[in-house]
LUMSETI-665813 format. One record per atom (N, C-alpha, C): residue in one letter; atom name; x, y, z. Coordinates in steps of 0.1 Angstrom, whole numbers, m for minus. Example, Ala and Ser with C-alpha at 12.3 -4.5 7.8 and 13.67 -1.06 7.14 Angstrom:
<pts>
{aa->A at->N X->132 Y->m57 Z->78}
{aa->A at->CA X->123 Y->m45 Z->78}
{aa->A at->C X->132 Y->m33 Z->78}
{aa->S at->N X->128 Y->m22 Z->71}
{aa->S at->CA X->137 Y->m11 Z->71}
{aa->S at->C X->129 Y->0 Z->79}
</pts>
This chain:
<pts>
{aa->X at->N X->m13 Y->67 Z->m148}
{aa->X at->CA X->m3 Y->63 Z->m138}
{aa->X at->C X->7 Y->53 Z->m144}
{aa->X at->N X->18 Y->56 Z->m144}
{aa->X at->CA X->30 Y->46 Z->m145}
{aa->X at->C X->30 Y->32 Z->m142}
{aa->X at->N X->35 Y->22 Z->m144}
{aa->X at->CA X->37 Y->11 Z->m142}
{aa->X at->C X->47 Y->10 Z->m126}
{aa->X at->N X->42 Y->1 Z->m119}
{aa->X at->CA X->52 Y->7 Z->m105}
{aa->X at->C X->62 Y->m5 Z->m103}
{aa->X at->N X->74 Y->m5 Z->m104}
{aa->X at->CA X->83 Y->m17 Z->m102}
{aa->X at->C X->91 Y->m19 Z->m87}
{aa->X at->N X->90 Y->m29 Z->m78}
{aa->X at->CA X->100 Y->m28 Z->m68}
{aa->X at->C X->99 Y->m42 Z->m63}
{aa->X at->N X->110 Y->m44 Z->m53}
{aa->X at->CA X->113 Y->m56 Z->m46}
{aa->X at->C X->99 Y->m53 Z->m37}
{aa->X at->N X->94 Y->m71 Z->m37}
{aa->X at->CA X->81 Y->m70 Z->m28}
{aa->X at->C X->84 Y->m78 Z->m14}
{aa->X at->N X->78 Y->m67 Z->m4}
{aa->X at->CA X->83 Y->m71 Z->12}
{aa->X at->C X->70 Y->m79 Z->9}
{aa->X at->N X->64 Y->m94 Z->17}
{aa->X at->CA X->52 Y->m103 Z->19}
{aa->X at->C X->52 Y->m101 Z->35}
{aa->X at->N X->34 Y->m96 Z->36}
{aa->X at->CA X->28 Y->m97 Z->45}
{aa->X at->C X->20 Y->m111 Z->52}
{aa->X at->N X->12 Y->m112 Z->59}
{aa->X at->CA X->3 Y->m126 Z->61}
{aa->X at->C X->m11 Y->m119 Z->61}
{aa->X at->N X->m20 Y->m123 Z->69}
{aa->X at->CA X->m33 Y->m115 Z->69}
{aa->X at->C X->m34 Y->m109 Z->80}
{aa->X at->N X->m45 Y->m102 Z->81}
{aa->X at->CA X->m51 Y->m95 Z->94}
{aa->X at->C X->m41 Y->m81 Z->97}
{aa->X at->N X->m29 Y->m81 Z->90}
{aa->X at->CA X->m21 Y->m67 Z->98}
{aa->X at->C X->m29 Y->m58 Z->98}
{aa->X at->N X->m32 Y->m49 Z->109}
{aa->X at->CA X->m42 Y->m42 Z->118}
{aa->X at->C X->m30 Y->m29 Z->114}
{aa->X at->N X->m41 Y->m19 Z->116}
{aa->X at->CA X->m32 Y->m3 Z->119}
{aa->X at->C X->m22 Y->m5 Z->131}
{aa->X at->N X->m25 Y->m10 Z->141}
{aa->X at->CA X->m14 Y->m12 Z->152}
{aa->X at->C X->m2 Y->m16 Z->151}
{aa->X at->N X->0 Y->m24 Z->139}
{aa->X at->CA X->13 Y->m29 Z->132}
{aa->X at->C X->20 Y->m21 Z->123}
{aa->X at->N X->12 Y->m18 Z->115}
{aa->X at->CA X->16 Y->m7 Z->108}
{aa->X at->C X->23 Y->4 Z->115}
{aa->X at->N X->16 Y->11 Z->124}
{aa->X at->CA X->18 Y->25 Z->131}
{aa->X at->C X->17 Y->24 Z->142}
{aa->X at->N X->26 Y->17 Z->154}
{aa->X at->CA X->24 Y->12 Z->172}
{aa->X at->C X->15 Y->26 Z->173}
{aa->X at->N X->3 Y->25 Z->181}
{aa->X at->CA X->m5 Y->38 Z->187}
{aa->X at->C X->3 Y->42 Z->196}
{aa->X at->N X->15 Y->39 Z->205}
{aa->X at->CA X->24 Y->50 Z->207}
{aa->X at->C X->28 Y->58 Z->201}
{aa->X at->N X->27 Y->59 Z->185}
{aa->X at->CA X->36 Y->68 Z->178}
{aa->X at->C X->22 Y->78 Z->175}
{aa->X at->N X->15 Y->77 Z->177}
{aa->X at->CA X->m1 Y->85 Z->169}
{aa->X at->C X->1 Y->99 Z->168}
{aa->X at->N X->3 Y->105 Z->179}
{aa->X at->CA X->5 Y->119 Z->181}
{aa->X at->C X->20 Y->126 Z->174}
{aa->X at->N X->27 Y->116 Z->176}
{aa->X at->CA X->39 Y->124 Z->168}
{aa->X at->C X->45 Y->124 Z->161}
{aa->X at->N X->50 Y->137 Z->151}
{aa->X at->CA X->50 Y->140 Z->142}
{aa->X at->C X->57 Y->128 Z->131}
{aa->X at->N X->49 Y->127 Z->115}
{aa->X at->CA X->56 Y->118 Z->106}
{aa->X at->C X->73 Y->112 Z->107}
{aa->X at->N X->80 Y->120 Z->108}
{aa->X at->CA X->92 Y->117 Z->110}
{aa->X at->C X->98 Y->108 Z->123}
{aa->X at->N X->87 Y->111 Z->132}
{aa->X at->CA X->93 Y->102 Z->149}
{aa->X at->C X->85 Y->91 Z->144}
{aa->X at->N X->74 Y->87 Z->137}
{aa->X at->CA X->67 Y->78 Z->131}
{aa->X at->C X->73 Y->68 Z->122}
{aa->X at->N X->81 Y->73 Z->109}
{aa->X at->CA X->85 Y->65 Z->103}
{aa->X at->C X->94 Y->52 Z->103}
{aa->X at->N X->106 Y->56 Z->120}
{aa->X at->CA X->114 Y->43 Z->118}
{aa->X at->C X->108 Y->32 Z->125}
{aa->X at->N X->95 Y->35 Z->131}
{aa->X at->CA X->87 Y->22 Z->139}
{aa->X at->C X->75 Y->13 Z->128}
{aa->X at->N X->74 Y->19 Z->117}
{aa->X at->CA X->68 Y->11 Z->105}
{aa->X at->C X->72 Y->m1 Z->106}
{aa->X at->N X->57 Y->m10 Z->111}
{aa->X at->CA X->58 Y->m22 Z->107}
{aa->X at->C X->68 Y->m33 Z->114}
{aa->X at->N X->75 Y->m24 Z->125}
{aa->X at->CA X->84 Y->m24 Z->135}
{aa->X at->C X->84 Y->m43 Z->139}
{aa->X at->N X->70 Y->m37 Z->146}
{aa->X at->CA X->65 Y->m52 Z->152}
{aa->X at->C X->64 Y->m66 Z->139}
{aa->X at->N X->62 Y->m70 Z->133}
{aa->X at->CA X->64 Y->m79 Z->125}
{aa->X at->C X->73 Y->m77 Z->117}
{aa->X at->N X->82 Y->m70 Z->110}
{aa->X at->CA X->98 Y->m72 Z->107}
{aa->X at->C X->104 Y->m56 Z->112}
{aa->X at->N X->110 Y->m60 Z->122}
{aa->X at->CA X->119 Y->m50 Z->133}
{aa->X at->C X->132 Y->m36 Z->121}
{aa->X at->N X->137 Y->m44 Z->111}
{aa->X at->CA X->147 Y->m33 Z->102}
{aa->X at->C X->137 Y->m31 Z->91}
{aa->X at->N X->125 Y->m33 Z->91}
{aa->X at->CA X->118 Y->m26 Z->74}
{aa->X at->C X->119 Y->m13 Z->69}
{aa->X at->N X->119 Y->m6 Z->82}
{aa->X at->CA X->121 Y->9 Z->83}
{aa->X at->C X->138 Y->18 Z->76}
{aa->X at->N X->147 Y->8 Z->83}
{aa->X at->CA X->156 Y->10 Z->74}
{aa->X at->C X->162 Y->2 Z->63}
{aa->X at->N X->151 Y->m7 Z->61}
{aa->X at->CA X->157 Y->m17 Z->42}
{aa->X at->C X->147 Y->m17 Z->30}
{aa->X at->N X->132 Y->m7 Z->42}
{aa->X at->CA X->121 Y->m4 Z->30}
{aa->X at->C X->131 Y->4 Z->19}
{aa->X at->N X->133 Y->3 Z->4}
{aa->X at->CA X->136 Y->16 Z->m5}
{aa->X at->C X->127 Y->18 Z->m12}
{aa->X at->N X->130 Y->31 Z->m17}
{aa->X at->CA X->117 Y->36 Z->m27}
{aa->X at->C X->110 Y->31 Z->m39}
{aa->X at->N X->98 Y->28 Z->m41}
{aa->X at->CA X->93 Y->20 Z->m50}
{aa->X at->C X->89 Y->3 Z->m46}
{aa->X at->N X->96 Y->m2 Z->m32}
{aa->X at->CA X->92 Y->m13 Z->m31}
{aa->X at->C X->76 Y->m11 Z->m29}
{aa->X at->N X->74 Y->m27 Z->m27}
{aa->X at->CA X->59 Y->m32 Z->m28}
{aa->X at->C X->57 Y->m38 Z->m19}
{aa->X at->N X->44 Y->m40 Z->m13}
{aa->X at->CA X->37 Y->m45 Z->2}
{aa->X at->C X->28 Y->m58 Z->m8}
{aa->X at->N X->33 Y->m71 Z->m9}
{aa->X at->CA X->20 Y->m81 Z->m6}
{aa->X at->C X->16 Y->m90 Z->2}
{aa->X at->N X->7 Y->m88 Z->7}
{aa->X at->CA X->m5 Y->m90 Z->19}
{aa->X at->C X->m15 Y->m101 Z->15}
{aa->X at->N X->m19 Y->m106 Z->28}
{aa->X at->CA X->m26 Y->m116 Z->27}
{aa->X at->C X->m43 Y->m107 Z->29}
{aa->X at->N X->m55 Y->m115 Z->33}
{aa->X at->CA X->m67 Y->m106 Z->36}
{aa->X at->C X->m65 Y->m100 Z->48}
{aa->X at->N X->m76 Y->m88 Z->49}
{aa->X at->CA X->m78 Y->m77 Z->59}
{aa->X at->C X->m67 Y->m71 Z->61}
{aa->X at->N X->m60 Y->m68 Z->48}
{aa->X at->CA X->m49 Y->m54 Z->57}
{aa->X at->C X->m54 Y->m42 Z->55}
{aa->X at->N X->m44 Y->m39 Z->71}
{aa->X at->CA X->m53 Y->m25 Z->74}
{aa->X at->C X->m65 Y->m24 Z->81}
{aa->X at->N X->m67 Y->m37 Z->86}
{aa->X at->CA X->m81 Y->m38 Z->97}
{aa->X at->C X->m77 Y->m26 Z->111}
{aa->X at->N X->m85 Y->m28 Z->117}
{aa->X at->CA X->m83 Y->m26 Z->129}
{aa->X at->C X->m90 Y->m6 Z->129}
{aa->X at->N X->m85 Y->1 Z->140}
{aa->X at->CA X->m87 Y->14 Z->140}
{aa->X at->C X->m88 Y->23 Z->125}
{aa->X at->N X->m92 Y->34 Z->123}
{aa->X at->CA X->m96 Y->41 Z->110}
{aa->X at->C X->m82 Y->51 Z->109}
{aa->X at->N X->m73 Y->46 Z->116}
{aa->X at->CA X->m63 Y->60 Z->114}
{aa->X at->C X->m54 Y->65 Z->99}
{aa->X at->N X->m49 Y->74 Z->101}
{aa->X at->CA X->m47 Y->78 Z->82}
{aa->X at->C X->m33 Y->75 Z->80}
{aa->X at->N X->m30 Y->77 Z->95}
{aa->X at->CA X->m13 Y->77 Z->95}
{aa->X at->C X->m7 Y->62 Z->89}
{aa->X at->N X->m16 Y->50 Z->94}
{aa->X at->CA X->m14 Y->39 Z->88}
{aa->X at->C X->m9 Y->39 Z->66}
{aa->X at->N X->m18 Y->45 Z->64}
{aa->X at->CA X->m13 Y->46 Z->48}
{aa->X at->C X->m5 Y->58 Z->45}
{aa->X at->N X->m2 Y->68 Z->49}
{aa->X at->CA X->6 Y->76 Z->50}
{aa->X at->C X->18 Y->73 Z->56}
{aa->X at->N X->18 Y->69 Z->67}
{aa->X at->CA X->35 Y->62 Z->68}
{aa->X at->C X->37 Y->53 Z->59}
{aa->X at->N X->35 Y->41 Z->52}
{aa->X at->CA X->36 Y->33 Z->42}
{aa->X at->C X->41 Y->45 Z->28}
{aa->X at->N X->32 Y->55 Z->27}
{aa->X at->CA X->36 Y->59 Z->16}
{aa->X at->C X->51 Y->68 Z->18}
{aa->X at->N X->52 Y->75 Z->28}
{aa->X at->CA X->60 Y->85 Z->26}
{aa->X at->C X->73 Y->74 Z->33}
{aa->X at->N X->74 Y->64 Z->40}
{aa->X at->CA X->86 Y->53 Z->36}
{aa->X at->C X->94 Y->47 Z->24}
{aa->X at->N X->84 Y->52 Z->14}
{aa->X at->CA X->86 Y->48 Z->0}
{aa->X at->C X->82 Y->37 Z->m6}
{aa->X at->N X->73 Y->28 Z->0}
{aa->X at->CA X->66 Y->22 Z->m9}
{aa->X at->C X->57 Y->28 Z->m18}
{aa->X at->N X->51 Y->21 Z->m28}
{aa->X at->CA X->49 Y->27 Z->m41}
{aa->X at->C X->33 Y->20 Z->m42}
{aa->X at->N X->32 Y->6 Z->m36}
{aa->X at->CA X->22 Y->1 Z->m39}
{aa->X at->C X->19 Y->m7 Z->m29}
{aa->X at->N X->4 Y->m10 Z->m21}
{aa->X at->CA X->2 Y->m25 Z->m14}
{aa->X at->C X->m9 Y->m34 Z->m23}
{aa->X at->N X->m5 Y->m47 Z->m24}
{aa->X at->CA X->m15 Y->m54 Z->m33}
{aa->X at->C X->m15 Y->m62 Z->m23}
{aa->X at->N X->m28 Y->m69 Z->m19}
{aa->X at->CA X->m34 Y->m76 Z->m10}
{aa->X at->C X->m46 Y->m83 Z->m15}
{aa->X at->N X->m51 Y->m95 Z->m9}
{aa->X at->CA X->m60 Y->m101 Z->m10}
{aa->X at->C X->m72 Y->m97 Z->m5}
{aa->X at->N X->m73 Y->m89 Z->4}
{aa->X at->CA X->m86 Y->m79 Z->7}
{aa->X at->C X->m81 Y->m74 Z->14}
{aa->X at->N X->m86 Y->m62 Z->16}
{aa->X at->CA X->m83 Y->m51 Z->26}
{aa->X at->C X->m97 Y->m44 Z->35}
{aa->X at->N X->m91 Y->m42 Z->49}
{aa->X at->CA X->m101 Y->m32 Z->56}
{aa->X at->C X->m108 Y->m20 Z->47}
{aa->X at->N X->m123 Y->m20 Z->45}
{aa->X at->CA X->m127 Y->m11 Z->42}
{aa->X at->C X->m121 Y->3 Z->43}
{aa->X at->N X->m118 Y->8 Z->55}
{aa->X at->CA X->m114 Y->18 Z->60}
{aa->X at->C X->m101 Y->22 Z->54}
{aa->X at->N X->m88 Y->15 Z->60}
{aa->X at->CA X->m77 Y->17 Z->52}
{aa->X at->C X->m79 Y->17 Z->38}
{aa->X at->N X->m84 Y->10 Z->29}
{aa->X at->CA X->m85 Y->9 Z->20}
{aa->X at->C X->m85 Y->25 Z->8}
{aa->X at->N X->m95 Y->29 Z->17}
{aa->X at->CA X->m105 Y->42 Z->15}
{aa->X at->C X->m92 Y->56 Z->18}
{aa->X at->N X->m85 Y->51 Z->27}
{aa->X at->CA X->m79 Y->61 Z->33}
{aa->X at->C X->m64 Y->60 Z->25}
{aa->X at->N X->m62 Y->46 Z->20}
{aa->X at->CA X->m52 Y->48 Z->10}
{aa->X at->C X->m53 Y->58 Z->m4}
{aa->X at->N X->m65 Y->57 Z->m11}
{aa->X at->CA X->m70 Y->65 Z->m23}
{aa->X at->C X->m66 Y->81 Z->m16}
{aa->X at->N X->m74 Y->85 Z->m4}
{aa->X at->CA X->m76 Y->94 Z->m6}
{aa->X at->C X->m59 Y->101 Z->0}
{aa->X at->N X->m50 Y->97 Z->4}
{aa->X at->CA X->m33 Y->98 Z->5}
{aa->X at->C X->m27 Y->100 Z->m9}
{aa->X at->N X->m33 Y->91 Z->m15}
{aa->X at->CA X->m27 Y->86 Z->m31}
{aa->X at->C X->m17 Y->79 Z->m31}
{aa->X at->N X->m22 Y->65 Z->m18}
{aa->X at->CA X->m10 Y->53 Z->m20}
{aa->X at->C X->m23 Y->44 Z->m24}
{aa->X at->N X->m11 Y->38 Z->m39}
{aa->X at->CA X->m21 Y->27 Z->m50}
{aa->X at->C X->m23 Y->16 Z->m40}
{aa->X at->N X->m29 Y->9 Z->m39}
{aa->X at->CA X->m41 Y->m6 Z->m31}
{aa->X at->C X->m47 Y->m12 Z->m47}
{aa->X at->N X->m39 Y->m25 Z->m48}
{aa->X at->CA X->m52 Y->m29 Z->m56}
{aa->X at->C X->m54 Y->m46 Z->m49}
{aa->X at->N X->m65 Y->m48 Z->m44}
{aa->X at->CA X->m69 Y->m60 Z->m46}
{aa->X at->C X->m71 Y->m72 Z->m55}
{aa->X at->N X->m58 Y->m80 Z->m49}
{aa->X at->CA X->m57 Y->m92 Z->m65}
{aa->X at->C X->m58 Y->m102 Z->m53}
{aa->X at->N X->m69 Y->m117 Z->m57}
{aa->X at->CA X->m65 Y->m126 Z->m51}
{aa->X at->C X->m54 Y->m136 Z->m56}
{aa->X at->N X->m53 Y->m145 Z->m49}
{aa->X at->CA X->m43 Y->m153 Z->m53}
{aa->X at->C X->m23 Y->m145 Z->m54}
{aa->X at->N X->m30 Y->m133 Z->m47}
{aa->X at->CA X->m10 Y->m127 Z->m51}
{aa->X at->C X->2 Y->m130 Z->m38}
{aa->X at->N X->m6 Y->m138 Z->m22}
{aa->X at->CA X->0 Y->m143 Z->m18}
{aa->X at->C X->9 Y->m157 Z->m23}
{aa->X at->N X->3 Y->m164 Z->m26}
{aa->X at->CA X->10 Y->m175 Z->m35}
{aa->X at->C X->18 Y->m173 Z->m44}
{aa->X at->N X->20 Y->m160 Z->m56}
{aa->X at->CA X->26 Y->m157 Z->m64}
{aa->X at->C X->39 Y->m155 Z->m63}
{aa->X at->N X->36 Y->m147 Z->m52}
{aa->X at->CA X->51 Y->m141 Z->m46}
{aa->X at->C X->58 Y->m147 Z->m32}
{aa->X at->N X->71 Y->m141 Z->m35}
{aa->X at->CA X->83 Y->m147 Z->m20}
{aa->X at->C X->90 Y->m133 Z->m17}
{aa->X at->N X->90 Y->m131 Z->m7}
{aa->X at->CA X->93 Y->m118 Z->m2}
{aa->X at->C X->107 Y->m119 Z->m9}
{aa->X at->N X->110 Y->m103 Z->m16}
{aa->X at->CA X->120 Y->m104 Z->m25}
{aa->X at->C X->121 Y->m105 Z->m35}
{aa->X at->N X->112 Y->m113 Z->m43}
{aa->X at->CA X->115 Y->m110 Z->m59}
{aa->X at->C X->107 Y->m95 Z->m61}
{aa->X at->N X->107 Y->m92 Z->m74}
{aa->X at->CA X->102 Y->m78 Z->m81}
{aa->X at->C X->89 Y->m85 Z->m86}
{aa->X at->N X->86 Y->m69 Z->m86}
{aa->X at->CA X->72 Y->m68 Z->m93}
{aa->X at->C X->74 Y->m60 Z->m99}
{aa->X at->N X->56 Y->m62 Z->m110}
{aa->X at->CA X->53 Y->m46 Z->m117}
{aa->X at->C X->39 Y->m45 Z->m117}
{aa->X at->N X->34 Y->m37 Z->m112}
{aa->X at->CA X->18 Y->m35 Z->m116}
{aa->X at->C X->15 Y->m22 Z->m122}
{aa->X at->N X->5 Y->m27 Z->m126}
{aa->X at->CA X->0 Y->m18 Z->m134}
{aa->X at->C X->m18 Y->m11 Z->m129}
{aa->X at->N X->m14 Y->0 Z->m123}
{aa->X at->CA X->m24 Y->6 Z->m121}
{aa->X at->C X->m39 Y->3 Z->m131}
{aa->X at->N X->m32 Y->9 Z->m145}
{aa->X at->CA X->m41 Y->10 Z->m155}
{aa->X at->C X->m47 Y->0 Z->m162}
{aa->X at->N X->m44 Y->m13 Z->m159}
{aa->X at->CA X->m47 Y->m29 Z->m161}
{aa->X at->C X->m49 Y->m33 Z->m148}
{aa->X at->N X->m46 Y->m27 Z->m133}
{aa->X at->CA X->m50 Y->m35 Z->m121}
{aa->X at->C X->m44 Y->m45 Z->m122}
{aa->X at->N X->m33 Y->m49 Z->m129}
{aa->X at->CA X->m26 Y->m65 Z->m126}
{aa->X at->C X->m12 Y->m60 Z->m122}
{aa->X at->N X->m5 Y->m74 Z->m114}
{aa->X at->CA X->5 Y->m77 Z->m111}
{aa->X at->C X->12 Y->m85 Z->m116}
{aa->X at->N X->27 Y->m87 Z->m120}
{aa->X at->CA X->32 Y->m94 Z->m122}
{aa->X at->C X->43 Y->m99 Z->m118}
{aa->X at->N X->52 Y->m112 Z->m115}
{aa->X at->CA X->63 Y->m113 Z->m111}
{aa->X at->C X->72 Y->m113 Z->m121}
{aa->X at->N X->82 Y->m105 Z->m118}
{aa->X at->CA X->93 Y->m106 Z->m128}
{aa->X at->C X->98 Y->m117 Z->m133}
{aa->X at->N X->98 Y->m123 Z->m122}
{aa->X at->CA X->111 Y->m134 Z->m117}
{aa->X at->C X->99 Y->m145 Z->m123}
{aa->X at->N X->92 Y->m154 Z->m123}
{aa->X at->CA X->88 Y->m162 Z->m124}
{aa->X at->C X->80 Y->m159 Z->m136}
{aa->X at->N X->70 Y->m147 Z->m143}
{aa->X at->CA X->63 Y->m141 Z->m152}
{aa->X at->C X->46 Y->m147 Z->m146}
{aa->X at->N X->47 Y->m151 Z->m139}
{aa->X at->CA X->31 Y->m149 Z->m135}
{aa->X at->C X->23 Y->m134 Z->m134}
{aa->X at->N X->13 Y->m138 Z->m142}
{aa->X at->CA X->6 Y->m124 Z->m143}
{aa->X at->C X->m9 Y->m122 Z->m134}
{aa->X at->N X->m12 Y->m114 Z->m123}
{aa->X at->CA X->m26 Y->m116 Z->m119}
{aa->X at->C X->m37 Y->m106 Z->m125}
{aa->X at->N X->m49 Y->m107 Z->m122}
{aa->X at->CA X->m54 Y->m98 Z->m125}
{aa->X at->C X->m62 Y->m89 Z->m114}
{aa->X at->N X->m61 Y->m79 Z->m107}
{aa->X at->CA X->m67 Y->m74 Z->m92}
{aa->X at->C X->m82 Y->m71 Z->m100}
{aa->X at->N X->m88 Y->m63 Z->m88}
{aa->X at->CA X->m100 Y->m57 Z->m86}
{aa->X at->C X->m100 Y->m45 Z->m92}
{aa->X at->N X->m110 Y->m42 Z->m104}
{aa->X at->CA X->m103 Y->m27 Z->m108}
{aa->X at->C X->m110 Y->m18 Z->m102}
{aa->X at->N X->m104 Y->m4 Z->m99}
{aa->X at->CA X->m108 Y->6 Z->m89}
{aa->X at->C X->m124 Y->15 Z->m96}
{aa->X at->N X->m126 Y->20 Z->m87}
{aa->X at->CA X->m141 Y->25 Z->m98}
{aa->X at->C X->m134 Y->36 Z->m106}
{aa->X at->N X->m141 Y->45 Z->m113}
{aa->X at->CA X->m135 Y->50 Z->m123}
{aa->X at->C X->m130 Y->67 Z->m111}
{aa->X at->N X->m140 Y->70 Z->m100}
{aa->X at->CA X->m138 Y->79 Z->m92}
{aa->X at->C X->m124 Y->79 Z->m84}
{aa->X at->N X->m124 Y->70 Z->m82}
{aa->X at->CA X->m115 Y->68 Z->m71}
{aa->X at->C X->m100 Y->58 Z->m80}
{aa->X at->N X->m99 Y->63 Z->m91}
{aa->X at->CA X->m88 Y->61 Z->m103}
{aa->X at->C X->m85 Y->76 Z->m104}
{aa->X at->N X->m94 Y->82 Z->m106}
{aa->X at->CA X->m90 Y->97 Z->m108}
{aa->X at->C X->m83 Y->106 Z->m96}
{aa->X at->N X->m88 Y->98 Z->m86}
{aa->X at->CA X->m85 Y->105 Z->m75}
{aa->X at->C X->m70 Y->103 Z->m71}
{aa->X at->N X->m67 Y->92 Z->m69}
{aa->X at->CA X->m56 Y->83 Z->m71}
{aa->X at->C X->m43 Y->85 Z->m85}
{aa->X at->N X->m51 Y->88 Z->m96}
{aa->X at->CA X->m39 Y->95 Z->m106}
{aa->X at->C X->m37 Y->109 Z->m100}
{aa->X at->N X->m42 Y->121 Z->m93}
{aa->X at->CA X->m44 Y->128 Z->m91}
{aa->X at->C X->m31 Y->128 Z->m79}
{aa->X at->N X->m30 Y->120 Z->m74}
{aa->X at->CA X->m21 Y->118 Z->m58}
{aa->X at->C X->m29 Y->125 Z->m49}
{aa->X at->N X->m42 Y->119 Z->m45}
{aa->X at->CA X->m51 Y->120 Z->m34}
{aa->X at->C X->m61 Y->129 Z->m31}
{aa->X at->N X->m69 Y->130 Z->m27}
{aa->X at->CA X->m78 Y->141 Z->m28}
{aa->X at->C X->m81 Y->154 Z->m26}
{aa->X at->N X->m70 Y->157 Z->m18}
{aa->X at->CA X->m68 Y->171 Z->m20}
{aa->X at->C X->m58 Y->175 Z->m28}
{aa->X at->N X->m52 Y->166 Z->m36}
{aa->X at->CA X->m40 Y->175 Z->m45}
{aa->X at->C X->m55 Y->170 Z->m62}
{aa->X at->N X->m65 Y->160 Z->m60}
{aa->X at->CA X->m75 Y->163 Z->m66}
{aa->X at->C X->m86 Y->174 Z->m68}
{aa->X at->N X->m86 Y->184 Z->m57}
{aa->X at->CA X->m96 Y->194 Z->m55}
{aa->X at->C X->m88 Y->208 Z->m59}
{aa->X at->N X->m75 Y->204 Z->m60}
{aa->X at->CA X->m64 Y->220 Z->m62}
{aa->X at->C X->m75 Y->223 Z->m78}
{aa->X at->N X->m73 Y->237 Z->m78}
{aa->X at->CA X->m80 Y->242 Z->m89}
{aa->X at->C X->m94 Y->243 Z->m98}
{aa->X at->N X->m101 Y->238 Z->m83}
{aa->X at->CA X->m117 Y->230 Z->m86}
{aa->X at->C X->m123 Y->248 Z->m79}
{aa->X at->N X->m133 Y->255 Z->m84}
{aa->X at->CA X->m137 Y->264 Z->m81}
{aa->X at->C X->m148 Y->265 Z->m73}
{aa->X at->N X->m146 Y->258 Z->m61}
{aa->X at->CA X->m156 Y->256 Z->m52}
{aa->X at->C X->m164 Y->264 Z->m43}
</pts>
């Protein structure tokens, strides 16, 4: 996987699926979903997210409910990557199998100010600030769920598997 570069929007902790995706939107379809992303804690993200930016997050993002829509609207907005200080098991899980990159780095709240660039790197698990040159190093992913993830998710992993 590529190196991913983009202006990074900063989270705080705890953002729950509810924030991400209001459960009024649950039932309907991706596109009625997308301009309420994240709505609740910055109201225009939906129209100033661009493609390739970056989500860093404080602990537990992605707590709350198990829904998928949560990392799937993040990804198909055009973000490229969330790096966070921990994440909800669940989201976490449900990002790989979408094939939106999650890497866990501590310390990447402090690094960053919503707005400078980043670059991370999948295949090193680190982040870096452009702007400043701090380099982190995250949590690296197991080797299953790297493949899965270069693959762009689990079922574009299973195309061609003779099951």
């Amino acid at each position: 996987m590529d190196d991913l570069n983009g202006k990074v929007w900063k989270f705080g902790n705890d953002v729950d699926t509810d924030v991400i995706v209001p459960g009024f939107y649950l039932d309907a379809p991706m596109a009625e979903i997308l301009p309420h992303v994240l709505e609740s804690v910055t109201p225009d993200f939906a129209t100033r997210v661009e493609k390739g930016d970056l989500i860093v997050a404080g602990t537990n993002f992605g707590c709350g409910s198990s829904r998928e829509q949560a990392p799937a609207a993040l990804k198909k907005v055009g973000l490229a990557c969330v790096v966070a200080e921990s994440f909800s098991r669940i989201f976490f899980r449900n990002a790989i199998a979408i094939g939106l990159p999650v890497l866990t780095c501590r310390g990447v709240c402090d690094a960053f100010r919503e707005g400078q660039s980043a670059r991370v790197s999948m295949k090193l698990f680190q982040i870096r600030n452009l702007e400043s040159g701090v380099v982190l190093q995250g949590d690296p992913l197991s080797k299953e769920m790297a493949v899965i993830l270069e693959k762009g998710g689990i079922l574009e992993s299973l195309k061609g598997l003779n099951l």
